[in-house]
GUBA-994252 format. One line per field, with one value per residue: x, y, z of N, C-alpha, C in turn; residue in three letters. Coordinates in steps of 0.02 Angstrom, whole numbers, plus 50000, padded with zeros to 5 digits. Layout:
<recs>
nX = (X  ...)
nY = (Y  ...)
nZ = (Z  ...)
caX = (X  ...)
caY = (Y  ...)
caZ = (Z  ...)
cX = (X  ...)
cY = (Y  ...)
cZ = (Z  ...)
residuo = (ALA  ...)
</recs>
This chain:
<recs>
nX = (50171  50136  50217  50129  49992  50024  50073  49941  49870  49943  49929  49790  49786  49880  49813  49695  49717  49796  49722  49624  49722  49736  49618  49615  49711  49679  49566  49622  49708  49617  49509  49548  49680  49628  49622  49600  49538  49646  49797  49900  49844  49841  49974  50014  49954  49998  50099  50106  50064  50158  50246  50162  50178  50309  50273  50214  50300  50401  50333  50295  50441  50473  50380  50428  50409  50248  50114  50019  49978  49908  49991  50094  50145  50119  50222  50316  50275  50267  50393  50434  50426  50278  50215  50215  50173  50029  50000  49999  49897  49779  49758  49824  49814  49682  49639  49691  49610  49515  49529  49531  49396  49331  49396  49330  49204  49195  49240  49142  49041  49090  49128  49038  49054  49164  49185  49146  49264  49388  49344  49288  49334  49358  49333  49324  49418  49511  49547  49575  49707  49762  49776  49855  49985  50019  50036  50149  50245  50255  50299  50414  50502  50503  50578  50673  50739  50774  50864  50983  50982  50993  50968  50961  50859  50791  50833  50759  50640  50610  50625  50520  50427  50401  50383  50273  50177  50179  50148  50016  49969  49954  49867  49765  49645  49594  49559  49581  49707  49774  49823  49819  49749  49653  49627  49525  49457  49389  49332  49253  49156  49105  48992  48946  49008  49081  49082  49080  49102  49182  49282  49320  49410  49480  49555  49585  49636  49692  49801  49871  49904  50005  50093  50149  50209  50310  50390  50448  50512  50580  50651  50727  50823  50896  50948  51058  51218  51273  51401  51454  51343  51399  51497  51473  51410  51499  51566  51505  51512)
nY = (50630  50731  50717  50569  50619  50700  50629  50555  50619  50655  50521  50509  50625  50569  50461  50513  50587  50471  50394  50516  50546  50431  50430  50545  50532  50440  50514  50605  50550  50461  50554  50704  50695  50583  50455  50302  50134  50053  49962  50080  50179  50128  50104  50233  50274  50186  50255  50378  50325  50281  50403  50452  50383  50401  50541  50527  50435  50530  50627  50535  50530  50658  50694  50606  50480  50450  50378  50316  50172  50027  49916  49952  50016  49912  49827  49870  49887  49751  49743  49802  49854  49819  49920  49996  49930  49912  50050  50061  50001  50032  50173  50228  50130  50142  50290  50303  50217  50296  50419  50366  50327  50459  50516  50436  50465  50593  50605  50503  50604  50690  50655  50564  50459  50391  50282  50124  50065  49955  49771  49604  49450  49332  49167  49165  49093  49088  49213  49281  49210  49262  49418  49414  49317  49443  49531  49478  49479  49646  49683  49593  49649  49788  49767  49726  49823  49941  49872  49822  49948  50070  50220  50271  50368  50383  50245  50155  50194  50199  50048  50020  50068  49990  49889  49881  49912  49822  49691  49757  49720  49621  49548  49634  49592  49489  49531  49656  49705  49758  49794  49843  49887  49995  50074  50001  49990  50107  50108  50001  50025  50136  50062  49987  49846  49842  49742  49604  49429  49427  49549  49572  49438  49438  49561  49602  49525  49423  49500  49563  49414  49416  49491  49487  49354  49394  49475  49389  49304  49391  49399  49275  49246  49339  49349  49408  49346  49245  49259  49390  49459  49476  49502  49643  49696  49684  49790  49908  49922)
nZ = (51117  51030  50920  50867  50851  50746  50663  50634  50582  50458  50401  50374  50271  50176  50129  50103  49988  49915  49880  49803  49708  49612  49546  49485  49377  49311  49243  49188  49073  49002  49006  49000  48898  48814  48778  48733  48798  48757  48737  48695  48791  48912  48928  48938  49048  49144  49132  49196  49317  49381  49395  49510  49613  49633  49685  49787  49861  49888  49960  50059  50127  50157  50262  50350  50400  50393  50324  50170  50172  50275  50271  50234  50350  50454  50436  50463  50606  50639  50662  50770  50958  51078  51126  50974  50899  50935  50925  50805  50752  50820  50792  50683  50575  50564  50568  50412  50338  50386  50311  50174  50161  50188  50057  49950  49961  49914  49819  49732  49739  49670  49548  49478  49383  49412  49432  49559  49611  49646  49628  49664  49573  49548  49657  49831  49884  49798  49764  49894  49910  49788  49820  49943  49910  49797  49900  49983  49891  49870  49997  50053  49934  49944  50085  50056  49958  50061  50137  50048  49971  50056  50061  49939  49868  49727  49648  49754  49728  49597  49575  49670  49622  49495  49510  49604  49505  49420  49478  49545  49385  49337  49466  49422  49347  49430  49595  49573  49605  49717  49858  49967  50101  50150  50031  49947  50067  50084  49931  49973  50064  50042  49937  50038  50050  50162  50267  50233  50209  50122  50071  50197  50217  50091  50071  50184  50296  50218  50136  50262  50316  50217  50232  50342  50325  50252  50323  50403  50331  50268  50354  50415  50301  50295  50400  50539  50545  50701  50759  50668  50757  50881  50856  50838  50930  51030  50983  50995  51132)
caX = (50100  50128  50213  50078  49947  50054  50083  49900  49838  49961  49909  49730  49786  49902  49798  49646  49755  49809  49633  49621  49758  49725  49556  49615  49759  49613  49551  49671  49729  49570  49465  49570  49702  49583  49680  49542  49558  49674  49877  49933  49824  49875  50043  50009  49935  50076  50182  50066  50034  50239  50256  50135  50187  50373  50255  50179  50361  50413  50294  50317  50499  50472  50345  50467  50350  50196  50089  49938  49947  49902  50026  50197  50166  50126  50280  50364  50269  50271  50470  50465  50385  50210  50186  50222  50125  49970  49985  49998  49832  49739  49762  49877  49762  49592  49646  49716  49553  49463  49542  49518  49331  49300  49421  49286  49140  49193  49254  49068  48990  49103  49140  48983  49065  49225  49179  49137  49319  49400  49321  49318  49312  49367  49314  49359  49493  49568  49542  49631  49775  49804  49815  49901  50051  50042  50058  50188  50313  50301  50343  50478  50517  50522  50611  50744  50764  50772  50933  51019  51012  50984  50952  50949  50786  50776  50809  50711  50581  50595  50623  50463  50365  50404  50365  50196  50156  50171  50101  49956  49953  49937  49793  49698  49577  49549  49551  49589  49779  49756  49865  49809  49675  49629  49601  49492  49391  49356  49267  49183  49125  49036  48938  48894  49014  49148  49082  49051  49155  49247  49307  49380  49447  49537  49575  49612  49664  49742  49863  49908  49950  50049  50144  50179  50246  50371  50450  50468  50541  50652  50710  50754  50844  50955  50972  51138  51273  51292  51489  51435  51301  51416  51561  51422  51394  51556  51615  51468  51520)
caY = (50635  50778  50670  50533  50668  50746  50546  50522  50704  50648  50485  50531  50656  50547  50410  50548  50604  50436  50392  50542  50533  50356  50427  50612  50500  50391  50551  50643  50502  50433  50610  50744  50670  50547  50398  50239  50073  50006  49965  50135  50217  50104  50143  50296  50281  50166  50311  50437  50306  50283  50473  50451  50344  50436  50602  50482  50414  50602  50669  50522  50544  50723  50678  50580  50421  50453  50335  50282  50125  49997  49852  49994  50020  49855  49779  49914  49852  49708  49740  49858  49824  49787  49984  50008  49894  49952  50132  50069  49937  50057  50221  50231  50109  50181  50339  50286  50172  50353  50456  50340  50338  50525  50522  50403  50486  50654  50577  50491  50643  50756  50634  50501  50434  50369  50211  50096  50024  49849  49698  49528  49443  49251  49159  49182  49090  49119  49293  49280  49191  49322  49447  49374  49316  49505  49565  49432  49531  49698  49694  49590  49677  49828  49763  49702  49867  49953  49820  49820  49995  50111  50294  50298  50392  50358  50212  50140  50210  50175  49988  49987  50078  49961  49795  49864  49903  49745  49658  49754  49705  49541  49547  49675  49544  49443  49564  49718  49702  49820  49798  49927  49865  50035  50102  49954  49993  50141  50102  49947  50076  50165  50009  49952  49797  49813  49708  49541  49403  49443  49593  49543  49397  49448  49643  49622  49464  49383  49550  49563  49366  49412  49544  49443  49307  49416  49505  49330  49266  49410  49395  49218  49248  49384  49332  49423  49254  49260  49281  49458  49501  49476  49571  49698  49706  49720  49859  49966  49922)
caZ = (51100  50985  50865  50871  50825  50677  50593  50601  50541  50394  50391  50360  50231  50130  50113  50053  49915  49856  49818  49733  49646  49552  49494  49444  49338  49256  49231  49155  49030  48970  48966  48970  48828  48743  48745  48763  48856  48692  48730  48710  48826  48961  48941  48959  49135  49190  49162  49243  49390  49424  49425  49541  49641  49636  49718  49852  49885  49914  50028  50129  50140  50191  50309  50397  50439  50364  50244  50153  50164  50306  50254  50258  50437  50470  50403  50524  50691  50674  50685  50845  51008  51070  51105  50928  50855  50972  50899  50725  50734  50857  50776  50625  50513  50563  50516  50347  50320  50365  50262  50106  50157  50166  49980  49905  49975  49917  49743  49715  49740  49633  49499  49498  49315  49410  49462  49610  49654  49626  49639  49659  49504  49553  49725  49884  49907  49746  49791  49964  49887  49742  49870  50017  49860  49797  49949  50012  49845  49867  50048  50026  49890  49990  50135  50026  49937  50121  50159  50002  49941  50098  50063  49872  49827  49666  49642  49768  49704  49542  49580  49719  49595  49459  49552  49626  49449  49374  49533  49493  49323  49379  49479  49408  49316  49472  49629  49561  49628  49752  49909  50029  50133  50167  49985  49950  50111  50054  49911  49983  50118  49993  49916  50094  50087  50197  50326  50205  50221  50052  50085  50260  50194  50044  50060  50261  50338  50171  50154  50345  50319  50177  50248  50415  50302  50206  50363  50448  50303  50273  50451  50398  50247  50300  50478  50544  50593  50773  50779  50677  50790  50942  50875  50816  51020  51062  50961  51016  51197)
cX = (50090  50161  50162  50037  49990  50046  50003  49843  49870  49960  49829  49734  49818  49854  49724  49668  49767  49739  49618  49657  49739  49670  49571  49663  49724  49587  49552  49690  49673  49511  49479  49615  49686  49609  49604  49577  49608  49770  49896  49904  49842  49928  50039  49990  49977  50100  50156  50069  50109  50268  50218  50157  50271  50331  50254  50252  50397  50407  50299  50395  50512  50437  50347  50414  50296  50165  50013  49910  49962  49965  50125  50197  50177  50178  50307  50348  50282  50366  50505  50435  50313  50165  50174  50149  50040  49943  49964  49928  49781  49723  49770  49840  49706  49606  49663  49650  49494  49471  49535  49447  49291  49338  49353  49226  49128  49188  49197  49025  49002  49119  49100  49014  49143  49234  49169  49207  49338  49336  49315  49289  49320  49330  49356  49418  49548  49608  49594  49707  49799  49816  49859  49984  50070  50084  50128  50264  50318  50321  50405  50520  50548  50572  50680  50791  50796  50839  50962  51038  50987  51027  50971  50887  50775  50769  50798  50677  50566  50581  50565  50408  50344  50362  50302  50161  50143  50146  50024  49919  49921  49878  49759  49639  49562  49529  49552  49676  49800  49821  49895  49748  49627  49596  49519  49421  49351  49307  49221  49144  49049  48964  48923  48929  49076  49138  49061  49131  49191  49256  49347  49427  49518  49549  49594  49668  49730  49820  49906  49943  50000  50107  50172  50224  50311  50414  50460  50526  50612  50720  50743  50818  50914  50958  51054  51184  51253  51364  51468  51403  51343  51483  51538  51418  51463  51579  51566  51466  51561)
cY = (50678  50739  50613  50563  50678  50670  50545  50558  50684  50587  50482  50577  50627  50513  50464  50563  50560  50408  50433  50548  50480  50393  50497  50565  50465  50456  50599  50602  50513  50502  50653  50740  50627  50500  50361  50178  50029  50008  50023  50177  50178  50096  50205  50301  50243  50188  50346  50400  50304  50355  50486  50447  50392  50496  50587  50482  50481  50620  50609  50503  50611  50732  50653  50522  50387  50411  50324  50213  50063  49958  49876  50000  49971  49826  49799  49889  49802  49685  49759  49819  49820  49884  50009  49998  49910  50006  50116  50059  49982  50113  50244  50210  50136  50260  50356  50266  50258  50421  50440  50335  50401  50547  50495  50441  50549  50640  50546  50538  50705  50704  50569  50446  50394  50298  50189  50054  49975  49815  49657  49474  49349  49249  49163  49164  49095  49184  49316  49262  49197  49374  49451  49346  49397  49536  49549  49497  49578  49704  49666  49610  49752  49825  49746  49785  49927  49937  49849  49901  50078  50167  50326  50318  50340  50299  50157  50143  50193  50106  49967  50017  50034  49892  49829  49872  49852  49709  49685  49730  49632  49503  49583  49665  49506  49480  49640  49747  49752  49838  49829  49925  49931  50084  50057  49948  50057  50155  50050  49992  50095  50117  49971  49873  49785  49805  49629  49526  49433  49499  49589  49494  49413  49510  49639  49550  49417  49444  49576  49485  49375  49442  49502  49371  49326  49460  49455  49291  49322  49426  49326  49201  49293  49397  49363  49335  49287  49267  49363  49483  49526  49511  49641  49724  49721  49789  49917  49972  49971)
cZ = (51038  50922  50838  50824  50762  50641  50593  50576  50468  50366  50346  50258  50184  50091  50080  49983  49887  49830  49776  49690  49587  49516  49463  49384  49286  49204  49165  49074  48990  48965  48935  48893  48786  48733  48800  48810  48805  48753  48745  48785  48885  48983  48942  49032  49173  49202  49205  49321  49411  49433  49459  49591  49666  49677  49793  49878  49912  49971  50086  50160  50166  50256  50370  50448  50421  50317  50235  50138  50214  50313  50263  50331  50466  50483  50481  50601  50712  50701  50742  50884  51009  51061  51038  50890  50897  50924  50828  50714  50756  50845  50702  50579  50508  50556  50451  50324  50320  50303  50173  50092  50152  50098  49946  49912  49916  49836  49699  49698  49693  49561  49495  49434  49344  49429  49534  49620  49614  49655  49613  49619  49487  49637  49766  49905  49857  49752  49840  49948  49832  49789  49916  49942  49837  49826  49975  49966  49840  49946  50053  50002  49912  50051  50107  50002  49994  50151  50098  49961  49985  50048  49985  49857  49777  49641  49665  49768  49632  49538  49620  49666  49532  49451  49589  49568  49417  49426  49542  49433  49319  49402  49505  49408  49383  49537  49627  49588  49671  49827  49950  50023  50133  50102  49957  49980  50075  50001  49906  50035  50108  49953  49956  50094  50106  50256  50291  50227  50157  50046  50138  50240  50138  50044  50143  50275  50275  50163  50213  50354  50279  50204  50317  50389  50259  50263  50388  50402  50288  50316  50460  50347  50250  50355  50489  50557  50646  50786  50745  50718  50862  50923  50844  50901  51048  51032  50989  51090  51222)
residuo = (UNK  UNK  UNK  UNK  UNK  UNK  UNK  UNK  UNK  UNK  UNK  UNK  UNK  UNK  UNK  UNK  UNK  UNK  UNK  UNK  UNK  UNK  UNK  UNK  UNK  UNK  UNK  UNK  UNK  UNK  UNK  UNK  UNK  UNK  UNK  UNK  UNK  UNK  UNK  UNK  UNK  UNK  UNK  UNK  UNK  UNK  UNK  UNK  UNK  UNK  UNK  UNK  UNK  UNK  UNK  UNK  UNK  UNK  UNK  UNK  UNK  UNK  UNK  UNK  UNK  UNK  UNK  UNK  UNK  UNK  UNK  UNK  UNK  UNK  UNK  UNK  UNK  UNK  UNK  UNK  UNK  UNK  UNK  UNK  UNK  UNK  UNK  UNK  UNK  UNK  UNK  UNK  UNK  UNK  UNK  UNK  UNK  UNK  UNK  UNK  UNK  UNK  UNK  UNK  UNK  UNK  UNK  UNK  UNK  UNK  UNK  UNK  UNK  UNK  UNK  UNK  UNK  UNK  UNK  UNK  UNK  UNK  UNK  UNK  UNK  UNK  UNK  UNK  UNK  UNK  UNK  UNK  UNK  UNK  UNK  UNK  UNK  UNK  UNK  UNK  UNK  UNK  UNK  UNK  UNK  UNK  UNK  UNK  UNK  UNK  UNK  UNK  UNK  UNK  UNK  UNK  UNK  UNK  UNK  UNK  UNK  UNK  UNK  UNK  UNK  UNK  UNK  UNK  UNK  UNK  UNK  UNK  UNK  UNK  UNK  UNK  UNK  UNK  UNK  UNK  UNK  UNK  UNK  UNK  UNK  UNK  UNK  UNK  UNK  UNK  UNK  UNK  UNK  UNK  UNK  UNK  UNK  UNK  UNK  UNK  UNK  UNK  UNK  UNK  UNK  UNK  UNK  UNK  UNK  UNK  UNK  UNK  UNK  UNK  UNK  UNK  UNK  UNK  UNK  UNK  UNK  UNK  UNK  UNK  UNK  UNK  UNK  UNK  UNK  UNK  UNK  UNK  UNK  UNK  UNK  UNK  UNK)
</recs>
């Protein structure tokens, strides 16, 4: 129980900070050093957002569990049992989803010049099926890096921060490339529409299909044989 409590005290708190992070980073770039919306200045916040992103990757490696974003746990339940996946859906997200809503709130009221969020800039189902593909590559993307290069920091981080970068880049112009239901909510929260269909649709349901289609598939793809799995069973007999 006492673990429970601690993941979703730091659940809450991650996912506050990465909201504020993105907008202190906007911040920082485009007020404090003066660099406009041209080429350079956007490389400039690429870099700022992957040393970002490298802090995030940190603290929840220290955290031992911990995240801010709906779609990492996900991946994870839907891999364990039903208890699991319970805690995650029933707890785990709605504290992530709250903590990104008291970030935005707080962030509106101390910085009114930072904007109202993404949004959705094609139709709905375009919408749904730029997210739900997003989403589909960095979990993958993640789950691969997870297999293939267990317990390198670096650069699994460099390589997951790389590929959500440019999968942003992507679709910035049509959804805002967002892929973390829970940042999203947050600032549809604040403009009163995260109960429309287009917001459920493409920021919930299209990224939970995505993500359910990239652990199924990577459970397809890199299926153990069955002669390994069974002399995997014996030797641990």
């Amino acid at each position: 129980m006492a673990s429970g409590a601690r993941l979703l005290v730091l659940d809450f708190a991650l996912s506050f900070m990465w909201l504020w992070s993105g907008v202190l980073v906007k911040i920082f770039v485009f007020g404090l050093l003066g660099f406009g919306n041209d080429p350079i200045g956007e490389v400039v916040k690429a870099a700022f957002s992957i040393l970002n992103m490298f802090l995030f990757a940190f603290l929840v490696e220290i955290s031992k569990g911990a995240a801010y974003n709906p779609l990492n746990v996900l991946s994870a339940a839907f891999s364990g049992g039903f208890s699991s996946f319970l805690f995650t859906a029933g707890a785990r997200i709605p504290a992530q989803v709250l903590g990104a809503v008291t970030a935005v709130r707080l962030i509106i009221h101390t910085f009114p010049e930072a904007g109202r969020g993404p949004r959705l800039n094609v139709g709905i189902h375009h919408g749904a099926l730029t997210e739900g593909l997003l989403t589909f590559g960095i979990v993958f993307i993640s789950l691969g890096l997870s297999k293939k290069i267990p317990g390198n920091f670096f650069m699994k981080t460099w390589i997951s921060s790389f590929s959500k970068l440019t999968l942003h880049v992507l679709g910035s112009d049509l959804t805002g490339g967002c892929m973390n239901p829970a940042s999203v909510m947050g600032w549809a929260y604040a403009r009163g529409e995260h109960i429309t269909k287009e917001h459920i649709l493409v920021y919930w349901i299209a990224p939970i299909q995505g993500t359910i289609a990239a652990v199924s598939t990577f459970k397809v793809l890199f299926r153990k044989p069955k002669e390994e799995e069974v002399n995997t069973k014996k030797k641990s007999e």
